[in-house]
N, CA, C and O atoms as a MOPAC input file, in Angstrom:
PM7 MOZYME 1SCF
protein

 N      0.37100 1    19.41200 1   -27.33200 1
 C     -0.29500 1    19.65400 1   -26.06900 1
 C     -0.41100 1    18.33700 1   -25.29800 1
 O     -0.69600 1    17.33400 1   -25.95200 1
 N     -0.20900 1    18.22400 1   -23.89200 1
 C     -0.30500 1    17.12900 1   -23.24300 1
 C     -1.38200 1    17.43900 1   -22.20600 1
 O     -1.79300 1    18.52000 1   -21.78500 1
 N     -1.76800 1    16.00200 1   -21.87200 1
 C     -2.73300 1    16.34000 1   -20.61800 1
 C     -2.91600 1    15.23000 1   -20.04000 1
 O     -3.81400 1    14.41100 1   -20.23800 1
 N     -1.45100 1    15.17300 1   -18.80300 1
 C     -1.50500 1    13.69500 1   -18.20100 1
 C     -1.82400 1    14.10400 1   -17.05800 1
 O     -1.69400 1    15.21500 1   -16.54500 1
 N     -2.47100 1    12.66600 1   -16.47400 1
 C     -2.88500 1    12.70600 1   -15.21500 1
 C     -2.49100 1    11.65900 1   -14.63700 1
 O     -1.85300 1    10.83900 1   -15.29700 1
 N     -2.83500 1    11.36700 1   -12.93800 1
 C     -1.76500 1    10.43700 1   -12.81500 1
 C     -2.73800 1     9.77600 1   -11.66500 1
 O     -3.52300 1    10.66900 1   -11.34500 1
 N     -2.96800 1     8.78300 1   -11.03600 1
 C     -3.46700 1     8.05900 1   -10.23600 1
 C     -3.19200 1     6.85300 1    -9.52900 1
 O     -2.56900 1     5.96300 1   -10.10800 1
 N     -3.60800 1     6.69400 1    -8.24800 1
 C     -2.89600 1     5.24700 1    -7.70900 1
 C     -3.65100 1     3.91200 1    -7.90900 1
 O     -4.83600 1     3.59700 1    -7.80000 1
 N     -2.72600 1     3.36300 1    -8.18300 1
 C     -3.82600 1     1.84800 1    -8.97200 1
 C     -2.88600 1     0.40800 1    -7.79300 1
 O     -1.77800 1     0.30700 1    -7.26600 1
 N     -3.86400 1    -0.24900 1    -7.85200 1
 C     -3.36000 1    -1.55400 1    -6.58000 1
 C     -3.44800 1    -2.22500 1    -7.79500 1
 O     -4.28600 1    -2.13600 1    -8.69300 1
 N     -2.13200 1    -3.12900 1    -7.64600 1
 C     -1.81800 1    -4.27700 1    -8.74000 1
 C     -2.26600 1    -5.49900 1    -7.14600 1
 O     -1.72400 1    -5.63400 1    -6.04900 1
 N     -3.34100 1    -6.08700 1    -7.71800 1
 C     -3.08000 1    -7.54900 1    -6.54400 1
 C     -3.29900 1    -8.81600 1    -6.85300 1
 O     -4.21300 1    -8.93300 1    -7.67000 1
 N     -2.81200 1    -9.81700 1    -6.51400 1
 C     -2.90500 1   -11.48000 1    -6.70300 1
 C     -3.49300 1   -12.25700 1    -5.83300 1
 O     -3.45900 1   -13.48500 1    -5.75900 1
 N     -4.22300 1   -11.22400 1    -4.94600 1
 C     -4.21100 1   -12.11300 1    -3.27500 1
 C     -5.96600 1   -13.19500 1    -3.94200 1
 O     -6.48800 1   -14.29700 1    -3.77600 1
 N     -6.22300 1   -11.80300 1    -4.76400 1
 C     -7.83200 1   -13.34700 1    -5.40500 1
 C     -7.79600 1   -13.98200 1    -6.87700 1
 O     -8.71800 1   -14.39800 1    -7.58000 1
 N     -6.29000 1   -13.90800 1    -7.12200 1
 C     -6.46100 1   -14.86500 1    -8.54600 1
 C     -5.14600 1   -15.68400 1    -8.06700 1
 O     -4.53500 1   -15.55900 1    -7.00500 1
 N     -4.85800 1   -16.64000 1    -9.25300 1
 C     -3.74500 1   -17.31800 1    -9.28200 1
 C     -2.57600 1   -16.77400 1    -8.92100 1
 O     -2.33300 1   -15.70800 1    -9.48500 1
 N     -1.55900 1   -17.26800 1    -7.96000 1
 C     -0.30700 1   -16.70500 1    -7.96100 1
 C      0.18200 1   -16.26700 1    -8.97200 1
 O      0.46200 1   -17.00200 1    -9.91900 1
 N      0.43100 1   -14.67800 1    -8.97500 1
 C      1.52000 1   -14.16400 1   -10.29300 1
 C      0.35500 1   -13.26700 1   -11.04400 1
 O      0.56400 1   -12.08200 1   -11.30700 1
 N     -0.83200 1   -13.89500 1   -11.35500 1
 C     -2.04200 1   -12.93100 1   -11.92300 1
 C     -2.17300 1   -11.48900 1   -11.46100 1
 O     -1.88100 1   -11.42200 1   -10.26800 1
 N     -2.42200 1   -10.61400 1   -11.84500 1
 C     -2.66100 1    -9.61000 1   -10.73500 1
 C     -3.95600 1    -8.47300 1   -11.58000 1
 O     -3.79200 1    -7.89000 1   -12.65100 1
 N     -4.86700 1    -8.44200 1   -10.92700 1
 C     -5.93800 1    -7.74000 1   -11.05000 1
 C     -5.25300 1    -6.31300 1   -10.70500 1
 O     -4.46200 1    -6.10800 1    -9.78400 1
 N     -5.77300 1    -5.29200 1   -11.73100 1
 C     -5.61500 1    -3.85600 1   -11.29300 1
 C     -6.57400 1    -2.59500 1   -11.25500 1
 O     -6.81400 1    -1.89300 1   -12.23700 1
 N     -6.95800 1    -2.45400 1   -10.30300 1
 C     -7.86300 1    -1.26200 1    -9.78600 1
 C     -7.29000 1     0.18800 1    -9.45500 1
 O     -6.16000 1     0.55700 1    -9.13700 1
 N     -8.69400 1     0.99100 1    -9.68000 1
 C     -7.66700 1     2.29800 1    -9.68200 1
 C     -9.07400 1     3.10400 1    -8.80600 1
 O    -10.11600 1     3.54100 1    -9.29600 1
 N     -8.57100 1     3.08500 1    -7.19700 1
 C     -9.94300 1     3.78000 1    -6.35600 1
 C    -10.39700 1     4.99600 1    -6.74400 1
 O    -11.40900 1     5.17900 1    -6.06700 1
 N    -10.24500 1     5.81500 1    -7.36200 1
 C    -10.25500 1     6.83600 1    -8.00500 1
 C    -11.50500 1     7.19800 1    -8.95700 1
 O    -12.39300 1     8.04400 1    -9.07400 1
 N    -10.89100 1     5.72800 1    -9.71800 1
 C    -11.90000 1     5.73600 1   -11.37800 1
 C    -12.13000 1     4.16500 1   -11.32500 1
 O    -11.41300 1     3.29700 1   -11.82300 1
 N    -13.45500 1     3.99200 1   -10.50500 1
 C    -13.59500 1     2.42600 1   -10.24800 1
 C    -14.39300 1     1.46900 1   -11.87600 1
 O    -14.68900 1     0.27500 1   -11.82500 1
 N    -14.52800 1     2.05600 1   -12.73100 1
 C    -14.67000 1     2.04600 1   -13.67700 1
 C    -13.48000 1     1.32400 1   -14.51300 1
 O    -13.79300 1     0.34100 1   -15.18500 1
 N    -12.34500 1     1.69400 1   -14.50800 1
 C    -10.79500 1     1.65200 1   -14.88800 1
 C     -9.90200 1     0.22500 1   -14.70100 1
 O     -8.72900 1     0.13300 1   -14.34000 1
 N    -10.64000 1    -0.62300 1   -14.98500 1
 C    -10.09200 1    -1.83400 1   -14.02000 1
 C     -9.47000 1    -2.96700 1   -15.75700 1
 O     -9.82800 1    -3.13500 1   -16.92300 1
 N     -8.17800 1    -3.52100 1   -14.61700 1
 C     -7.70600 1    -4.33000 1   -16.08100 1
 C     -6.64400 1    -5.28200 1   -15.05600 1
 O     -6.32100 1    -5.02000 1   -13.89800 1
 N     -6.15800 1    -6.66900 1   -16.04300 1
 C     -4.80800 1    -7.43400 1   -15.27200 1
 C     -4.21400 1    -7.82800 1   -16.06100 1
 O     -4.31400 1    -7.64600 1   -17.27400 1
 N     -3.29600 1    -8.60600 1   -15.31600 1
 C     -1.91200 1    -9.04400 1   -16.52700 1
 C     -1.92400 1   -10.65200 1   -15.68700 1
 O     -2.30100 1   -10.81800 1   -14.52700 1
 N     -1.56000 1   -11.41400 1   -16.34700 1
 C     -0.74300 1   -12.84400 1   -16.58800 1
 C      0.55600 1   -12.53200 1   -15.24300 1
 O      0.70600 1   -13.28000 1   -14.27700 1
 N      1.37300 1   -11.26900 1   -15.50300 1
 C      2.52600 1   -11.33000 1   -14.96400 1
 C      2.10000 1    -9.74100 1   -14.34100 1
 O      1.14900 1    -9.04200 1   -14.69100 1
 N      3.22900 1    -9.42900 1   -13.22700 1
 C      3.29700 1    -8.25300 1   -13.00800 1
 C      3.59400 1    -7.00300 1   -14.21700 1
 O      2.86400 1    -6.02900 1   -14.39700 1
 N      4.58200 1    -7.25100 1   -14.80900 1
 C      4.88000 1    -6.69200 1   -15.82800 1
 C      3.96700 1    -6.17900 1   -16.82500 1
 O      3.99600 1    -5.08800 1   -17.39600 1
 N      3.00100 1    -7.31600 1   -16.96600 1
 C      2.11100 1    -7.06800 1   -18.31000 1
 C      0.67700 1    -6.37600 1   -17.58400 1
 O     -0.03800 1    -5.75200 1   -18.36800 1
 N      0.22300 1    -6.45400 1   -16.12900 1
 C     -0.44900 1    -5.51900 1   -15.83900 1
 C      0.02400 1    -4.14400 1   -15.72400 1
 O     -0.78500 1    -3.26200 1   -16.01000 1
 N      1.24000 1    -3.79900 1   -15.34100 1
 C      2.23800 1    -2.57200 1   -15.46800 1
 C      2.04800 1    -2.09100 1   -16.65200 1
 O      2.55100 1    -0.96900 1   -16.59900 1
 N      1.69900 1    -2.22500 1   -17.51600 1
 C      1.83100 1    -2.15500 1   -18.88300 1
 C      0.28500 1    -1.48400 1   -19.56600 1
 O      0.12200 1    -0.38500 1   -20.09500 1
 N     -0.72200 1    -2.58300 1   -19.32800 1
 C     -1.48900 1    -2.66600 1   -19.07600 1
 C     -2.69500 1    -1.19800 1   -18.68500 1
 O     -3.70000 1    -0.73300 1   -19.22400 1
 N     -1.99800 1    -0.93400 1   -17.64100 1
 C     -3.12000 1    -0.42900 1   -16.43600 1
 C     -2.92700 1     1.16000 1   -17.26700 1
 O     -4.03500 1     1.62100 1   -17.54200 1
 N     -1.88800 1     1.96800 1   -17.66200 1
 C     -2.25400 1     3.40300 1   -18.14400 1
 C     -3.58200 1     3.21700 1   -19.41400 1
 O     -4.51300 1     4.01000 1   -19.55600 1
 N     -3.43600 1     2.43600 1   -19.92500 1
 C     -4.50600 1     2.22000 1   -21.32600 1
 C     -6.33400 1     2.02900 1   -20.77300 1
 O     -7.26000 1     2.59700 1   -21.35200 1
 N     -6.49600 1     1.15000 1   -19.60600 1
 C     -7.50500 1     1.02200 1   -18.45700 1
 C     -7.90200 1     2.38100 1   -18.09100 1
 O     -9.04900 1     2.78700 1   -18.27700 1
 N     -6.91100 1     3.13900 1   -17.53900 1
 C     -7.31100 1     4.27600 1   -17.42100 1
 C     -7.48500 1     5.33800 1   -18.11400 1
 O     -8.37400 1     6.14400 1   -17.83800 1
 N     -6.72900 1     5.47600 1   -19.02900 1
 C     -7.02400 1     6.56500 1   -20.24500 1
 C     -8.63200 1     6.51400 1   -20.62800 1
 O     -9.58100 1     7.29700 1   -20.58500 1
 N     -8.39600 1     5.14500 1   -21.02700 1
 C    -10.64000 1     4.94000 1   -21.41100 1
 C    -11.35700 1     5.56100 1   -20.89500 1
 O    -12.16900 1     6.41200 1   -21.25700 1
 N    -10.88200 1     4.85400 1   -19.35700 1
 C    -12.05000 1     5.80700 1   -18.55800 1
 C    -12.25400 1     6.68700 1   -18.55700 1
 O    -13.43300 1     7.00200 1   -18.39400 1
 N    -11.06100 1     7.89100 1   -18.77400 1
 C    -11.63000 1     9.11000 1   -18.55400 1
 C    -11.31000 1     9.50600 1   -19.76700 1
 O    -12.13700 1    10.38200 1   -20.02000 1
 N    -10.67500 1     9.39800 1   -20.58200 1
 C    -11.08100 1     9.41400 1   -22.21400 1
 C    -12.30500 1    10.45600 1   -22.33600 1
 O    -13.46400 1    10.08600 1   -22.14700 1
 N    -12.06600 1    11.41100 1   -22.57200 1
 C    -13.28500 1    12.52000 1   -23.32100 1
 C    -13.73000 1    13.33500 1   -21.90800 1
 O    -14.72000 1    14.02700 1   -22.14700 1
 N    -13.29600 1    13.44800 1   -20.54500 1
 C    -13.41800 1    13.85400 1   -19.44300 1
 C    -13.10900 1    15.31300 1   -19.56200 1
 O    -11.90400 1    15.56600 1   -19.59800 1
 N    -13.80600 1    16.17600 1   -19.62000 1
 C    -12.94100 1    17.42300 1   -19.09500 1
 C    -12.40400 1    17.84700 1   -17.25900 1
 O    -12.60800 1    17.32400 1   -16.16400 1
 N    -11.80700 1    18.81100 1   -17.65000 1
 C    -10.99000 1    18.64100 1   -16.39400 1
 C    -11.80500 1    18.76200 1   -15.06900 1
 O    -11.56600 1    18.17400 1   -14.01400 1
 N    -12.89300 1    19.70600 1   -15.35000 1
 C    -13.90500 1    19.48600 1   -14.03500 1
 C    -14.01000 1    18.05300 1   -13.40800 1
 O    -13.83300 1    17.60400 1   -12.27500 1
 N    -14.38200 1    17.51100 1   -14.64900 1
 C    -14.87600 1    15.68500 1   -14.49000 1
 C    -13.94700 1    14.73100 1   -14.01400 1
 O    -14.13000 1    13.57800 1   -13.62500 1
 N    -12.84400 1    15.46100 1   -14.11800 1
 C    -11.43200 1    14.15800 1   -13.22600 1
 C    -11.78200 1    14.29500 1   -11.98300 1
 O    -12.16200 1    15.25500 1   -11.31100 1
 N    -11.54800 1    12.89100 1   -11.71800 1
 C    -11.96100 1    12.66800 1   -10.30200 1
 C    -10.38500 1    12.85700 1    -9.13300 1
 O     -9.25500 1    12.42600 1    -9.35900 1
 N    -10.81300 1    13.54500 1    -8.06100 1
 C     -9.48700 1    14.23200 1    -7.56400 1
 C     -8.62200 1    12.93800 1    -6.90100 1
 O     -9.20100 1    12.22500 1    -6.08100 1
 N     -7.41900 1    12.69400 1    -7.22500 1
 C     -6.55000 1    11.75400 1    -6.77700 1
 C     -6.44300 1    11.21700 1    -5.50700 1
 O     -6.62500 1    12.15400 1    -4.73100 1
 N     -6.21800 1    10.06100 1    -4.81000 1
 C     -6.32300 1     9.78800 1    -3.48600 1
 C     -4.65900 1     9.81400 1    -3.43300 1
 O     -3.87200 1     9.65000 1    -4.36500 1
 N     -4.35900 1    10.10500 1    -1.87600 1
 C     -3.23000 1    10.45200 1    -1.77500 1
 C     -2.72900 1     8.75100 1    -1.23700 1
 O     -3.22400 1     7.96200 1    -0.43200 1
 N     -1.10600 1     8.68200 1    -2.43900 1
 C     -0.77100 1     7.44200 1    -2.46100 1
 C     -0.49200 1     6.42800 1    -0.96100 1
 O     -0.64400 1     5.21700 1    -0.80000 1
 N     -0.05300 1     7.45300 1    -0.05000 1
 C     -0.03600 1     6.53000 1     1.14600 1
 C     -0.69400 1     6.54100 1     1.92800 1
 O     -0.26600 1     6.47100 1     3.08000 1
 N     -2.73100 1     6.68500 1     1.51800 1
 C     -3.38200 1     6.38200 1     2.32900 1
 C     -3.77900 1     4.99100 1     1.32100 1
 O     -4.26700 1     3.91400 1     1.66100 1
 N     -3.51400 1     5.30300 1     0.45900 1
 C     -3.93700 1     3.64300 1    -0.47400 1
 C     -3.36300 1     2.47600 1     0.13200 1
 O     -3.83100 1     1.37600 1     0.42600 1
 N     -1.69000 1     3.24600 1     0.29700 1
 C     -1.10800 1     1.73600 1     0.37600 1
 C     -1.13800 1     1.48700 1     1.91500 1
 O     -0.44600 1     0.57600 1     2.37000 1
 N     -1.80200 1     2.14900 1     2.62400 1
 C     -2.32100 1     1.97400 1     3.71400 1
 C     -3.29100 1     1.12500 1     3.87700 1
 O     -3.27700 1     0.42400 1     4.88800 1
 N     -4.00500 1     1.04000 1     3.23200 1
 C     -5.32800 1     0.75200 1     2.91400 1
 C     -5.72600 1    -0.77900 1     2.01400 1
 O     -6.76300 1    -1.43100 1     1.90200 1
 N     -4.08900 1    -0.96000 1     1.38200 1
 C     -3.60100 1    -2.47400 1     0.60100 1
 C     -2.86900 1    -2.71800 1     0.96200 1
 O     -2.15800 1    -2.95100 1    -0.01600 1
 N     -2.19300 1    -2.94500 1     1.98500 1
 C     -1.05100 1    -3.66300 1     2.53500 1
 C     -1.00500 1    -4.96800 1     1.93600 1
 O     -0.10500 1    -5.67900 1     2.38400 1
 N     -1.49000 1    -5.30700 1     1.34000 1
 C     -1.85700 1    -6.58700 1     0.53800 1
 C     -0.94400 1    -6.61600 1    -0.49000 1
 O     -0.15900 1    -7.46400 1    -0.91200 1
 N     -1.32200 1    -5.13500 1    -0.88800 1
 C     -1.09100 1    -5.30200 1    -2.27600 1
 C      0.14600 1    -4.07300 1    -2.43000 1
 O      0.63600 1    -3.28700 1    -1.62000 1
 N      0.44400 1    -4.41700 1    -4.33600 1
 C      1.41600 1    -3.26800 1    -4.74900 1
 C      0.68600 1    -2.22800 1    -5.08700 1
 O     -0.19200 1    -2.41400 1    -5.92900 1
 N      0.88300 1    -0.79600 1    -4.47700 1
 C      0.55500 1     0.24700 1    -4.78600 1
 C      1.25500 1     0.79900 1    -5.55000 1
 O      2.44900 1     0.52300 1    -5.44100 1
 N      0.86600 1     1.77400 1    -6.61200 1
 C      1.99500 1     2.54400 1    -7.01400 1
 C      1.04000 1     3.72700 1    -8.13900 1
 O     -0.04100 1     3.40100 1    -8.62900 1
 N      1.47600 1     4.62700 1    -8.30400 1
 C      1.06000 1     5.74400 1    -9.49900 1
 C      1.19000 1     5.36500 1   -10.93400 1
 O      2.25400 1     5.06600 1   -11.47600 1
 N     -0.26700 1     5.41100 1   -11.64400 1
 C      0.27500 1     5.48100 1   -13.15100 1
 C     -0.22000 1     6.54900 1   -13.54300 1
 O     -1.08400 1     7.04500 1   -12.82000 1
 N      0.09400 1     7.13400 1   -14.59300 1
 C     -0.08600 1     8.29400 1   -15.29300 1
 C     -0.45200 1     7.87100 1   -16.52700 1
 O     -0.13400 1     6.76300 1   -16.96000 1
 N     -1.14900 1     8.73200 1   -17.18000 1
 C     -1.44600 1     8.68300 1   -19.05000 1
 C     -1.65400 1     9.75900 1   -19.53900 1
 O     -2.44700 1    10.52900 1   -18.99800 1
 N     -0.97000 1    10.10300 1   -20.73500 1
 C     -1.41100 1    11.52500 1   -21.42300 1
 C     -2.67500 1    11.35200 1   -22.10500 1
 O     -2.81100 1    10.74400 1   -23.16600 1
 N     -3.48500 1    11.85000 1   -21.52200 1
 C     -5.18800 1    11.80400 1   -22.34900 1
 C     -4.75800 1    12.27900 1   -23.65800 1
 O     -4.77800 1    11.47300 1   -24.58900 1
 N     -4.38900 1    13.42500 1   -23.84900 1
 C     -4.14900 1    14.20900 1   -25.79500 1
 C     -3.33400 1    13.14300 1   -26.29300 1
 O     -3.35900 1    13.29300 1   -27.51500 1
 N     -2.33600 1    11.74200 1   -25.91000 1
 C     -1.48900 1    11.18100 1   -26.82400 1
 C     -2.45800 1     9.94800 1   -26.70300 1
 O     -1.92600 1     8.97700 1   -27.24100 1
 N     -3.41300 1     9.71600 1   -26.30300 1
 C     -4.30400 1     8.45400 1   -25.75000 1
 C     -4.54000 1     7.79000 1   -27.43200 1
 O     -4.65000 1     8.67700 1   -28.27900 1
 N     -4.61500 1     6.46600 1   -27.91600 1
 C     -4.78700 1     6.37100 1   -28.98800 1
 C     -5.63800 1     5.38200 1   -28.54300 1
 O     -5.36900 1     4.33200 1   -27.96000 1
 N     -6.81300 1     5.89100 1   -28.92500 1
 C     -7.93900 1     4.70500 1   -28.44800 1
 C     -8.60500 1     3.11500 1   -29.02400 1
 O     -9.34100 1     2.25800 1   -28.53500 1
 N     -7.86300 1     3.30700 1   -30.35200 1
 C     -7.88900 1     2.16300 1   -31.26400 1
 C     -7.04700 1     1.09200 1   -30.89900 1
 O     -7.24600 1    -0.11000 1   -30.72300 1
 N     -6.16700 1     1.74200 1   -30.83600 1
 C     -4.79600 1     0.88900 1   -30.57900 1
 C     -4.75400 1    -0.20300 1   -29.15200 1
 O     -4.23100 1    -1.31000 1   -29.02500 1
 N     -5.83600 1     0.96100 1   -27.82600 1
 C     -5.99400 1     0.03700 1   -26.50800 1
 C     -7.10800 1    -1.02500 1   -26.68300 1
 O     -7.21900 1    -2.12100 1   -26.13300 1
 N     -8.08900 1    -0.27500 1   -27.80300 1
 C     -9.21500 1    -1.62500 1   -27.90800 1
 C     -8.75700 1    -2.81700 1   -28.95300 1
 O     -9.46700 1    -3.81000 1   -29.10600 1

């Protein structure tokens, strides 16, 4: 059984060191994580969010913002969708 969900998260560098990138997810402001490199926040950011809503039933998901009012909204920054299967979520493994 799967049960992914999917949300838009801003990867940005504009307030840390060049290349750092903080990642937020307006959605689930709770959900927040970064990487060293782009890559390793890419990486990163589905595990951030799984937590959060980790044990959520489906009432309790918070309803998705639609991606191009985000990146409307971060022109700053990289927008983009991550997804996570909550049922494959291994919660040991992200802490």
């Amino acid at each position: 059984m799967t049960k992914i969900v999917e949300y838009p998260a801003i990867f940005d560098d504009t307030q840390n060191e060049p290349g750092v990138y903080s990642v937020n997810f307006p959605d689930v402001p709770d959900a927040l994580t970064y990487g060293d490199t782009l890559d390793q926040a890419i990486k990163r950011a589905p595990g951030a969010l799984g937590i959060s809503l980790y044990g959520n039933s489906d009432s309790e998901m918070p309803t998705p913002s639609d991606l191009k009012d985000v990146k409307k909204d971060n022109p700053q920054a990289i927008v983009n969708l991550v997804s996570v299967d909550l049922d494959d979520l291994d919660v040991e493994e992200i802490n």
